[in-house]
C-alpha positions in Angstrom: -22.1 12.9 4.8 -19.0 12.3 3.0 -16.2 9.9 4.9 -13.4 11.2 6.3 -9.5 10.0 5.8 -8.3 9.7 8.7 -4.9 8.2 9.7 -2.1 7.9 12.5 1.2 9.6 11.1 4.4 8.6 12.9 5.6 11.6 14.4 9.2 11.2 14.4 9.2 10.4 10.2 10.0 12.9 8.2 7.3 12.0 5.5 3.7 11.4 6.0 4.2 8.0 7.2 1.2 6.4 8.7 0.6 3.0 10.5 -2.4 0.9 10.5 -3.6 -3.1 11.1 -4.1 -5.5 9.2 -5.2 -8.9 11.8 -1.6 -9.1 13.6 0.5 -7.3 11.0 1.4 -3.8 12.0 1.9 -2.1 8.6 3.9 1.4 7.8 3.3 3.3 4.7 4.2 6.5 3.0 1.1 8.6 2.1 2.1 9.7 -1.9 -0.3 11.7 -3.2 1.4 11.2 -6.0 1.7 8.1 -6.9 -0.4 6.1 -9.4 -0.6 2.6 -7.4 0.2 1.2 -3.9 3.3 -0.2 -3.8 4.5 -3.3 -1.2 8.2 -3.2 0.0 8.7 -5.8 2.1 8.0 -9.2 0.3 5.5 -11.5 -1.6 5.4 -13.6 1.6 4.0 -10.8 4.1 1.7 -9.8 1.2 0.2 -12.9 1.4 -0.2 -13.3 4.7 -1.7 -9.6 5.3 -4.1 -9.5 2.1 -4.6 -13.7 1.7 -6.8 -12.7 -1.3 -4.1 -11.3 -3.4 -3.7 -12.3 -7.0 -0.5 -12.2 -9.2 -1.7 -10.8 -12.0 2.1 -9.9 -13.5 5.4 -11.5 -13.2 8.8 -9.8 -13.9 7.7 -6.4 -14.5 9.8 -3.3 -15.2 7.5 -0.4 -13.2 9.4 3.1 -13.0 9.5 6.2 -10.4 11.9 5.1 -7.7 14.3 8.0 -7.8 14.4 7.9 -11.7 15.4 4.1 -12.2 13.3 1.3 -13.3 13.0 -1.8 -11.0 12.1 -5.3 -11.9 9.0 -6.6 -9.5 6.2 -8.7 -9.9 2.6 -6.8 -10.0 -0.3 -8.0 -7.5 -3.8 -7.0 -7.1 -5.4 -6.8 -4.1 -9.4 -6.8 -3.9 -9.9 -4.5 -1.4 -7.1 -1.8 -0.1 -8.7 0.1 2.7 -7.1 3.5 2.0 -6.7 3.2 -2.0 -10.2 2.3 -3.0 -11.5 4.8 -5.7 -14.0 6.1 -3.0 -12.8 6.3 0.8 -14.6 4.4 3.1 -14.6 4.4 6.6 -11.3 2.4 8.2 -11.9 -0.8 9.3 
């Protein structure tokens, strides 16, 4: 039986926004089926503390596709993403 993405949208966004928990930290994110990567908005700090396994893996990078500009950010990997993996798996 194949797994099945499920997540809880915020209802008064007007994007697929969905919320869900990591330990204490409520986190918000836009669902882009577009996008090539998971990207983190709200600082290397909360990172840390909601995924304490991350690894800077780049620092100072110029990544593109916000509106047409290029920003300047640092890249991270996280080991395990629980709606990003190459397969779905069941939320934890």
């Amino acid at each position: 039986m194949n797994p099945i993405l499920s997540l809880k949208l915020v209802n008064t966004a007007t994007r697929p926004i969905y919320v869900y928990q990591i330990g204490r930290i409520e986190v918000k994110a836009l669902f882009d089926t577009g996008a090539a990567a998971p990207v983190w908005c709200t600082g290397e700090k909360m990172l840390k503390e909601a995924y304490p396994d991350v690894e800077k893996i780049a620092k100072q990078c110029m990544i593109g596709g916000f509106g047409g500009l290029l920003k300047k950010c640092d890249i991270f990997r996280i080991p395990k993403y629980p709606y990003f993996d190459p397969i779905f798996t069941q939320p934890p």
